[in-house]
C-alpha positions in Angstrom: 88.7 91.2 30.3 88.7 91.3 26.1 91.4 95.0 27.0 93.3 93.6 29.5 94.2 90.6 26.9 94.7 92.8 24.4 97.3 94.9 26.4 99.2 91.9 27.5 99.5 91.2 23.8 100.4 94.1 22.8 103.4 94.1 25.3 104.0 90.4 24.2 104.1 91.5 21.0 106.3 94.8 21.5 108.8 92.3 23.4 109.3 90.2 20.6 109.8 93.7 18.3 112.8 94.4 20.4 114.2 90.6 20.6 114.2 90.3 17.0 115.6 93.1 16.1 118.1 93.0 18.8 119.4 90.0 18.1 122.2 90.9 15.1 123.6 93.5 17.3 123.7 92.2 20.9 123.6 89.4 23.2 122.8 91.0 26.5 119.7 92.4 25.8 117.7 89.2 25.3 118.2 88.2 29.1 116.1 91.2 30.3 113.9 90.8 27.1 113.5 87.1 28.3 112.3 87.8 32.3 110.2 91.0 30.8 108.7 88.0 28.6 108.2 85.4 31.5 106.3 88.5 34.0 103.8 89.6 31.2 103.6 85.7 30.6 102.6 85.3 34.5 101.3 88.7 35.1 98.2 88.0 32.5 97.1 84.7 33.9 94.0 83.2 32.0 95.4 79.9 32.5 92.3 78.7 31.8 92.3 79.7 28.4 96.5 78.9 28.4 95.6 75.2 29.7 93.0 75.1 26.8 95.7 75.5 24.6 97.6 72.6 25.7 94.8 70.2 24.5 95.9 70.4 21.5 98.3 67.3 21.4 100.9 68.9 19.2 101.1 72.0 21.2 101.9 69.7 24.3 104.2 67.6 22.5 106.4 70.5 21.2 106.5 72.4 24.5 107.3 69.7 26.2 109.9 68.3 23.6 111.7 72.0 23.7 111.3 72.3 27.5 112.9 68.9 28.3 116.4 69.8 26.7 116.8 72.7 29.2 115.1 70.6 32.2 118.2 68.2 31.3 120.8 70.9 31.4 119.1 71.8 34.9 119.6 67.9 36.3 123.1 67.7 35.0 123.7 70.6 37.6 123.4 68.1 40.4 126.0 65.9 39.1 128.5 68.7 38.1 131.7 69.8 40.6 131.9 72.9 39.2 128.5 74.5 39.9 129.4 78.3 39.4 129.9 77.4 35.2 127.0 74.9 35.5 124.8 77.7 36.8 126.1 80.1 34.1 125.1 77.7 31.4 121.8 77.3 33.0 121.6 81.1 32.8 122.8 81.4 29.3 120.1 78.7 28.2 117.3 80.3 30.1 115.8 81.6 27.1 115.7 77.6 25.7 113.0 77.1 28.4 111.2 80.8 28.5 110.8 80.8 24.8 108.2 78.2 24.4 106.4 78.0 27.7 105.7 82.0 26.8 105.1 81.2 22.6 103.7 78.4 22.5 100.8 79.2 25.2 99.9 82.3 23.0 96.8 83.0 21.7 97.2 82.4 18.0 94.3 84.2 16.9 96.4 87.6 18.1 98.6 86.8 15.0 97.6 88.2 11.9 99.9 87.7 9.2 100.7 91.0 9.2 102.1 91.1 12.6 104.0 88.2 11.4 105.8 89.2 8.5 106.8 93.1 10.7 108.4 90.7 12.9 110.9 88.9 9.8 111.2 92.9 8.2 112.5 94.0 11.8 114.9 91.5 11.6 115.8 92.2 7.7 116.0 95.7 8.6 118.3 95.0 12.1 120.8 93.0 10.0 121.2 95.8 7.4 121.7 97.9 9.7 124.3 95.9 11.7 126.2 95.1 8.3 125.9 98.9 7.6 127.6 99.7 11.3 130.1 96.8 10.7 131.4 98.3 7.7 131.4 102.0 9.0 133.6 100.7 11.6 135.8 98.6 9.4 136.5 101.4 7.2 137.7 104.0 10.1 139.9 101.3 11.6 141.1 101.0 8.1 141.9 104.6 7.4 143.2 104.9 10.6 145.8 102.1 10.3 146.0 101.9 6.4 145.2 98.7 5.8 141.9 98.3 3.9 142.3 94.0 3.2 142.8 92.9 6.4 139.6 95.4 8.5 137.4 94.1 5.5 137.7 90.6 6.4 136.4 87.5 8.6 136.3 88.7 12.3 137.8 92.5 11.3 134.3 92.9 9.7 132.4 91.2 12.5 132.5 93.8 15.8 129.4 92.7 17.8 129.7 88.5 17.6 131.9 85.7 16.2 131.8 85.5 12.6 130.4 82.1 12.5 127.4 83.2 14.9 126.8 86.5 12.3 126.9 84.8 9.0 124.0 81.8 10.7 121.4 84.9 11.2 122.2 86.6 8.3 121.8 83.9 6.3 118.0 83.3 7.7 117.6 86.9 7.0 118.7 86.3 3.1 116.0 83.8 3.0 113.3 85.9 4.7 114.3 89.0 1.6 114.4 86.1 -0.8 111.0 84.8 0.6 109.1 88.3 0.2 110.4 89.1 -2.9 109.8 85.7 -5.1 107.1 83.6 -3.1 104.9 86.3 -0.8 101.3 86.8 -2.4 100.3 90.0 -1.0 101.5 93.0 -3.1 104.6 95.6 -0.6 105.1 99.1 -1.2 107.8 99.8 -3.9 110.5 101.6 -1.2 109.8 98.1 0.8 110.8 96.1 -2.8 113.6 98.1 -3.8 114.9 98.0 -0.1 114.7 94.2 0.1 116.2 93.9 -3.4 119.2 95.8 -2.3 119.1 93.6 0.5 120.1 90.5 -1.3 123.6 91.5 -2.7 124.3 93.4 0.6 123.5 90.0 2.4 125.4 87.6 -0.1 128.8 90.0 -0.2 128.7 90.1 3.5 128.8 86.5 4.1 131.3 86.1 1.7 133.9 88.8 3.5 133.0 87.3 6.9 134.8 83.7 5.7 132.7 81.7 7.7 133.2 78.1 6.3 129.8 77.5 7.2 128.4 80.4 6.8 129.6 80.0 2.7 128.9 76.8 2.6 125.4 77.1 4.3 124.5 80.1 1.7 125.9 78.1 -1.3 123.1 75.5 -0.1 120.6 78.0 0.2 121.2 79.9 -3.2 121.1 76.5 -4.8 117.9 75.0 -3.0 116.2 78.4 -3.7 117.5 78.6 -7.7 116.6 74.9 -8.2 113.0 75.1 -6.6 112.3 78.9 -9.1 113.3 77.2 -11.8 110.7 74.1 -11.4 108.1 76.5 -9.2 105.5 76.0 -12.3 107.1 72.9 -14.3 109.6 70.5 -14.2 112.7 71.6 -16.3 114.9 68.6 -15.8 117.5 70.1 -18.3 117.2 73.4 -16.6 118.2 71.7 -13.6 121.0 69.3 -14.9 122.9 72.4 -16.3 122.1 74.6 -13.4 123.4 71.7 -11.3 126.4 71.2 -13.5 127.3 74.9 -13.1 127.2 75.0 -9.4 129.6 71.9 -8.8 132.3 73.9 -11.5 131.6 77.1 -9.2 132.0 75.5 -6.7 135.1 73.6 -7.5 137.1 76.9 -8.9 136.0 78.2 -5.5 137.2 75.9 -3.2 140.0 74.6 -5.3 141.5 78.2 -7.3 140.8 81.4 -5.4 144.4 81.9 -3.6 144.7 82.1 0.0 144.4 83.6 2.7 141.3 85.4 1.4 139.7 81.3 0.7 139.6 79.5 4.0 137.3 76.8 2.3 141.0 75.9 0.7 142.9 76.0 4.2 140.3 73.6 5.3 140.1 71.4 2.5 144.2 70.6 2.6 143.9 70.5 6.6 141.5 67.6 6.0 143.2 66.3 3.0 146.8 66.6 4.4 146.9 66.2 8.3 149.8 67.1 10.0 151.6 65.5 12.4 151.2 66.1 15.8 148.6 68.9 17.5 151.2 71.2 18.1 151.2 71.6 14.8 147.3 72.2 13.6 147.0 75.7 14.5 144.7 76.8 12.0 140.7 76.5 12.6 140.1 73.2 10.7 142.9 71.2 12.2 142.3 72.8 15.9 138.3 71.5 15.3 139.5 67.7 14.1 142.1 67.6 17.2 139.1 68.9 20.1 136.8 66.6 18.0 138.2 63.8 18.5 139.1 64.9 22.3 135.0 65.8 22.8 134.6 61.7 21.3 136.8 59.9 23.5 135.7 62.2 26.6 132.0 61.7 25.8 132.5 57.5 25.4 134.4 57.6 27.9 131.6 59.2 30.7 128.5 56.8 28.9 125.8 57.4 29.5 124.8 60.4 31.6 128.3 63.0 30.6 130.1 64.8 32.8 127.0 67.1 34.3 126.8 70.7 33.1 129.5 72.2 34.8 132.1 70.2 34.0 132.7 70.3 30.2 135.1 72.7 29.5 137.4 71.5 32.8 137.3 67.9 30.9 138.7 69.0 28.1 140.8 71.4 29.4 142.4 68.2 32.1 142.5 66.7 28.7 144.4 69.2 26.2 147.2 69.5 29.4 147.5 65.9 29.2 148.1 65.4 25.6 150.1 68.1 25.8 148.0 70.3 23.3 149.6 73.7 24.0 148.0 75.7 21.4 144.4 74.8 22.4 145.0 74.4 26.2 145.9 78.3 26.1 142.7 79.0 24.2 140.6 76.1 26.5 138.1 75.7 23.9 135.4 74.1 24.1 134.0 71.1 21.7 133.0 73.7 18.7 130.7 71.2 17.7 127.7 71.1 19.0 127.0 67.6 18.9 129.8 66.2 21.0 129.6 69.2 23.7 125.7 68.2 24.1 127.1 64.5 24.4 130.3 65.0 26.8 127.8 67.2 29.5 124.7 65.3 29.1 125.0 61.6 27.7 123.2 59.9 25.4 119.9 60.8 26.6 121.6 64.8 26.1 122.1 64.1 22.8 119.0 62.2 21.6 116.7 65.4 23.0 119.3 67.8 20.7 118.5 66.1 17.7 115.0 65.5 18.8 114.6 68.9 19.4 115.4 69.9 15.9 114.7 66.9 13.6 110.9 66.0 14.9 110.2 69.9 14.2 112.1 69.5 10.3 109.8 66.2 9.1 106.8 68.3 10.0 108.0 71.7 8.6 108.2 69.2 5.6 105.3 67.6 6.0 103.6 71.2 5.7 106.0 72.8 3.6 107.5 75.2 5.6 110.4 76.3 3.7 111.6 79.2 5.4 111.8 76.7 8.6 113.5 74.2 6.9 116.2 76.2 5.9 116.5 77.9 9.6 116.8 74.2 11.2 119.4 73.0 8.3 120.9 76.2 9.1 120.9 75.6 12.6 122.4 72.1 12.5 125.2 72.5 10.1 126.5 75.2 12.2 126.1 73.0 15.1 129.1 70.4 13.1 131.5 73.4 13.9 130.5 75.6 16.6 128.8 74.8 20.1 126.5 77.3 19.3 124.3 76.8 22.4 126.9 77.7 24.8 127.4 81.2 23.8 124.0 83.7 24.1 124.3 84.8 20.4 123.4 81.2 19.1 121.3 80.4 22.3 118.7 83.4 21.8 118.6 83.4 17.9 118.1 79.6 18.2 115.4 79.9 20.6 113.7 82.6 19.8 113.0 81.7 16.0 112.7 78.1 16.4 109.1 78.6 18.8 108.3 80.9 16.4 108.6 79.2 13.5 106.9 75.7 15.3 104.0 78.3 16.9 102.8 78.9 13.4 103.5 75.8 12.2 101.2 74.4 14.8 98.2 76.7 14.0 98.9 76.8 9.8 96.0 74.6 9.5 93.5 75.4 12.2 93.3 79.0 12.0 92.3 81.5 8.9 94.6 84.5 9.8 97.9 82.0 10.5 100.4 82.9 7.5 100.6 79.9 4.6 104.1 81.0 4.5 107.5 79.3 4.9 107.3 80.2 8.3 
């Protein structure tokens, strides 16, 4: 019995190797990594010892809190007219639902804090290599076609996922380097330090040249949460922190306000939202195209109180919508909300978007609560880029999201019940 457990493990384990450190490069891989998941999950049985687990109250709670949001999605299929996107959204958020029935009924005591922090290095190691590959492939399309700005920059540099969607995990993987380097008490092989050292500038100048708004306004936050904790991790230094404070609002106010365009899209943003234009046909760059579908996604979503539009039936919405208005420049794109928020909101209602923010709020006062850092930042992370991009209606938020949140709540669960479970930001 003992070796059968221990080889369902050790494929559970392997699994969650190849999800990890798949997730920088592709999105298709996760659906057969998901099902592979759900079998072993089924295949091993003990639901004895599987119930067990679900006596502990927060365990329950969690499972049931992440499972809901996707049972939701499943019952706005029935009220959807167009069943064939509804069911392709259902398929795309599979992994919402697999994810923590599979995580969160694992055996904890499997999960040494070794096999823990492999899991973060993969994923460290699978973005360097992916920002290696980018830029190997930027710089032949640049030779090729002589141009060395334009293949160095925002989606020219980003040749497996939207930009936004790239700079959100490598950001998390900046704070898993920053996390073994300055706050991890065991002792790593030099090669291992010098590698994660060299991580950090790789990591920062990549986010940078993607231009994701978010994504260098995200890692602004995170350089400046991380830099203000160091310097009060053994004292308070209030003057310390008053000029380090000071500094970062000049920085960033020669960032935003004097780097030319169109290498500083935080400036095109700020004068879209400063200085509206008249008329949509007019906002065609991405700020002004988000505040026109914005305020579309609002009036939609009021408009179908409470339970949305079903599934299925988002994007056709908005689409009737832009057509209407006569919002040429978006209808030919039919984007979606690119806001998390308000696509949640216009498919599902109000009960839709109370579960989304449950889903990531209830799980932040407790990472606080226990001082999960690393957490924290991935759900901050998570919901600023959910201001500006539906990031659950494409696979490469979807399985990023849902692998590392039942993760990150898994250990959180078991910090203080078992011996072996990592005191870690995790």
């Amino acid at each position: 019995m003992k070796k059968r457990k221990n080889i369902h493990f050790s494929i559970f384990y392997f699994l969650l190797i190849l999800a990890v450190g798949s997730i920088p490069f592709t999105k298709f891989l996760l659906l057969p990594i998901t099902l592979l998941l759900f079998l072993n999950f089924i295949v091993e049985g003990a639901w004895k010892e599987k119930l067990a687990r679900l006596k502990n109250p927060k365990v329950l709670f969690f499972m049931l809190l992440f499972v809901s949001f996707y049972l939701l999605y499943c019952i706005g299929l029935f009220y959807s007219s167009n069943w064939r996107t509804a069911l392709s959204s259902l398929e795309c958020k599979l992994i919402l639902f697999i994810a923590p029935i599979v995580i969160l009924s694992s055996d904890i005591s499997q999960f040494m804090q070794k096999k823990v922090h492999f899991l973060w290095k993969v994923f460290i190691f699978s973005s360097s290599l992916l920002i290696i590959t980018n830029l190997a492939i930027s710089l032949s399309e640049a030779i090729t076609f002589q141009n060395y700005k334009l293949f160095f920059f925002y989606s020219k540099l980003s040749h497996f996922m939207h930009p936004s969607y790239s700079a959100m995990h490598i950001t998390i993987a900046l704070a898993f380097s920053l996390y073994f380097l300055f706050f991890n008490k065991q002792a790593s092989p030099r090669w291992e330090t010098y590698f994660l050292y060299a991580t950090l500038p790789l990591f920062f100048i990549y986010i940078i040249l993607l231009q994701s708004k978010a994504g260098i306004l995200i890692l602004g936050f995170l350089i400046f949460i991380f830099t203000l904790f160091y310097i009060n991790r053994k004292k308070r230094y209030f003057f310390r922190s008053f000029i380090f404070i000071l500094a970062v609002l000049l920085a960033g106010y020669f960032v935003i306000f004097k780097f030319s365009a169109p290498f500083n899209r935080l400036h095109i943003a700020w004068e879209a939202i400063s200085t509206p234009k008249e008329g949509t046909e007019q906002a065609n760059d991405g700020t002004s195209l988000r505040l026109a579908v914005w305020q579309v996604s609002f009036d939609l979503g009021v408009k179908n109180l409470p339970f949305g539009v079903g599934t299925g039936d988002t994007n056709d919405e908005l689409v009737k919508r832009y057509r209407e208005d006569n919002m040429t420049y978006v209808l030919k794109k039919e984007l979606n909300a690119h806001n998390q928020y308000l696509q949640t909101f216009l498919a599902l209602g109000i009960l839709g978007i109370l579960l989304l923010l449950a889903h990531f709020i209830i799980p932040l006062i407790y990472a606080v609560k226990y001082r999960q850092w690393v957490y924290i930042i991935f759900i901050i992370t998570v919901l600023l880029n959910f201001l500006v991009e539906s990031m659950l209606e494409r696979r490469d938020g979807t399985n990023f999201i849902a692998i590392f949140n039942a993760l990150f709540c898994y250990l959180m669960i078991y910090k203080h019940d078992k011996e072996e479970t990592p005191s870690y930001a995790a």
